[in-house]
NUTOR-687750 format. One record per residue: residue in one letter; z, x, y of N, C-alpha, C, CB in turn. Coordinates in steps of 0.1 Angstrom, whole numbers, padded with zeros to 4 digits, always signed. Glycine has a CB too. Layout:
BEGIN
aZXYZXYZXYZXY/...
END
This chain:
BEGIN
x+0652+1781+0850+0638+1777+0846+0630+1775+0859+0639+1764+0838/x+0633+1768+0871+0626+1761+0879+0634+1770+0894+0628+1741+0877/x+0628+1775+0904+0635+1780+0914+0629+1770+0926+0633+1795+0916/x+0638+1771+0933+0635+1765+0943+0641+1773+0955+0639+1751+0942/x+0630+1780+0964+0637+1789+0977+0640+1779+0992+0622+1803+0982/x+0646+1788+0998+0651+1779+1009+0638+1771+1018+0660+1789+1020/x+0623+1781+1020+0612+1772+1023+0609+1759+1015+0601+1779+1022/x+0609+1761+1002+0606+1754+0994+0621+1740+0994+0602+1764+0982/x+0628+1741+0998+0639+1732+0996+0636+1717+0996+0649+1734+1005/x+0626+1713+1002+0624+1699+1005+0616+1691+0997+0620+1697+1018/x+0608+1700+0987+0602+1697+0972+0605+1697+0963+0596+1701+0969/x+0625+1698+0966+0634+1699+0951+0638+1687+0951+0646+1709+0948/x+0645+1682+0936+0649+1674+0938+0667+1681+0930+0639+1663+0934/x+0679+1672+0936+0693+1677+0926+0693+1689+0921+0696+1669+0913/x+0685+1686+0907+0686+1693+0897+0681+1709+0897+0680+1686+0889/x+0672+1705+0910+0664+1720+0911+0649+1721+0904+0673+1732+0903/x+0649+1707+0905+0632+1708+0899+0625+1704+0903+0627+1706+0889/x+0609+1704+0908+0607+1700+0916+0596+1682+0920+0605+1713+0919/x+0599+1684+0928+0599+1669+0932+0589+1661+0925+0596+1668+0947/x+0594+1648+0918+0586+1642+0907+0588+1643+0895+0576+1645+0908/x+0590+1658+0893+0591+1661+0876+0600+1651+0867+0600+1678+0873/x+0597+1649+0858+0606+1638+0846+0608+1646+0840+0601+1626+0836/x+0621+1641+0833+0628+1645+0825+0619+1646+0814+0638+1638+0824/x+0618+1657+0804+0613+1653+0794+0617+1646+0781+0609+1659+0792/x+0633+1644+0781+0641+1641+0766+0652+1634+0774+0647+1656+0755/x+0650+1622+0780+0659+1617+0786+0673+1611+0777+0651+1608+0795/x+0688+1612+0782+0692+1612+0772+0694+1620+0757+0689+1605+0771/x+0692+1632+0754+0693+1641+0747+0706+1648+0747+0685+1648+0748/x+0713+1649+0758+0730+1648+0758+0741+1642+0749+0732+1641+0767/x+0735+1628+0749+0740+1618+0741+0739+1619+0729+0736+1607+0745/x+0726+1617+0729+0720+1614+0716+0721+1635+0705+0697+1605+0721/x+0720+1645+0710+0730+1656+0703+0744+1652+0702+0730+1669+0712/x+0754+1646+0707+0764+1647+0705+0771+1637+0698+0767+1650+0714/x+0761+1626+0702+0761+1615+0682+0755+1621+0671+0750+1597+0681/x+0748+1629+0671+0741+1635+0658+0751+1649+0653+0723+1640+0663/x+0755+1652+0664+0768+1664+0660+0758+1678+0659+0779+1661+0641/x+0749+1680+0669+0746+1688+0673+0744+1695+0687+0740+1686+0669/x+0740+1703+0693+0738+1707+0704+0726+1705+0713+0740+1717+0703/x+0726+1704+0724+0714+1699+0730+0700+1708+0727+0718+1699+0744/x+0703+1723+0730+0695+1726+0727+0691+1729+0716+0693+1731+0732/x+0694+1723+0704+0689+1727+0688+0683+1713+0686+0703+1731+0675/x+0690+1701+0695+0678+1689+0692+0668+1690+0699+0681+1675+0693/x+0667+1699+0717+0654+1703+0723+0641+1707+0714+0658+1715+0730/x+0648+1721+0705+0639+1727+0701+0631+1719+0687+0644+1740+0699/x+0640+1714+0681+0636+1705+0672+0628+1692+0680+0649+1701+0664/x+0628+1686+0684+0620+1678+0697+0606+1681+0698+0626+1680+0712/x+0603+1695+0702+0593+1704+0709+0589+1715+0692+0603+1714+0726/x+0592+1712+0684+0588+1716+0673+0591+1730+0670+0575+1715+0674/x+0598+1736+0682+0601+1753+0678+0603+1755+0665+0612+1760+0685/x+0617+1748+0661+0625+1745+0648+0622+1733+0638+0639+1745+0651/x+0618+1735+0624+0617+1726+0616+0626+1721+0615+0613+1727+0606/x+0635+1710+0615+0644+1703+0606+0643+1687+0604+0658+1705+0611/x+0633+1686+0595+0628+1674+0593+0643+1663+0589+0615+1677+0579/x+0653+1666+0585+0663+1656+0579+0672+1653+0600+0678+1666+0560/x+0669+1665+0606+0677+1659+0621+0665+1650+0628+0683+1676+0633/x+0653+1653+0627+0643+1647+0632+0645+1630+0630+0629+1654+0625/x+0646+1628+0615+0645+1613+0608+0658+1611+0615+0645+1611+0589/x+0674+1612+0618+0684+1609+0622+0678+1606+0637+0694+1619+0618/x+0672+1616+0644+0672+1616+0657+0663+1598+0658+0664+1632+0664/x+0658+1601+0650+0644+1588+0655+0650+1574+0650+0624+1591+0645/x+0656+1579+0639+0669+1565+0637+0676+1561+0647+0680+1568+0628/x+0682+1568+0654+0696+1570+0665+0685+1557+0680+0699+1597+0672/x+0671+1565+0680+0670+1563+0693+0663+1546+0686+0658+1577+0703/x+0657+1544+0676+0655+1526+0672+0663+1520+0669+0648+1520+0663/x+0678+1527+0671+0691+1513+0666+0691+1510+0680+0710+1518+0658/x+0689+1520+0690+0694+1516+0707+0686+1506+0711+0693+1530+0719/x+0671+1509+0706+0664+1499+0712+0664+1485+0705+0651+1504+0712/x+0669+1488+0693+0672+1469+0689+0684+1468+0693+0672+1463+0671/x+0696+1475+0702+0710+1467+0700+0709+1468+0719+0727+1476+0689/x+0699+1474+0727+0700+1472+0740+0699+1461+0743+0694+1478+0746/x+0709+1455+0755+0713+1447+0763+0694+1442+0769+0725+1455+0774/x+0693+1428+0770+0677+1424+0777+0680+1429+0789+0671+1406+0779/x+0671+1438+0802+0671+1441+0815+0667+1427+0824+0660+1453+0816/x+0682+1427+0833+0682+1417+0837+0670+1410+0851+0694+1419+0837/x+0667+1404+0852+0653+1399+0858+0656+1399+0872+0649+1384+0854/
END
């Protein structure tokens, strides 16, 4: 997706993308492989390519149980 040439090396970051860029679906790893799907079929569903309105409602369930059962960030 993202190249990064040997000039350009110092504006990448790890991944090969470049310096700054966010993640856009952070956690989508996880959260496909509790839903018993693949990453990129909950990508595209995410980003609207693919309709699947019953994985959408699961997905958005998945990610408000995490936020009521996460641990308080400690001070």
């Amino acid at each position: 997706m993202f190249t990064c040439n040997l000039v350009m090396e110092t504006t990448c970051n790890k991944s090969g993308r470049p310096a700054g860029a966010k993640t856009r679906f952070p956690g989508i790893g996880a959260a496909s492989a509790r839903l018993g799907v693949s990453s990129s079929t909950l990508r595209r569903v995410l980003t609207g390519e693919w309709k699947q309105p019953s994985l959408l409602v699961r997905y958005n369930a998945l990610k408000q149980s995490k936020k009521t059962t996460a641990p308080p960030n400690p001070v």
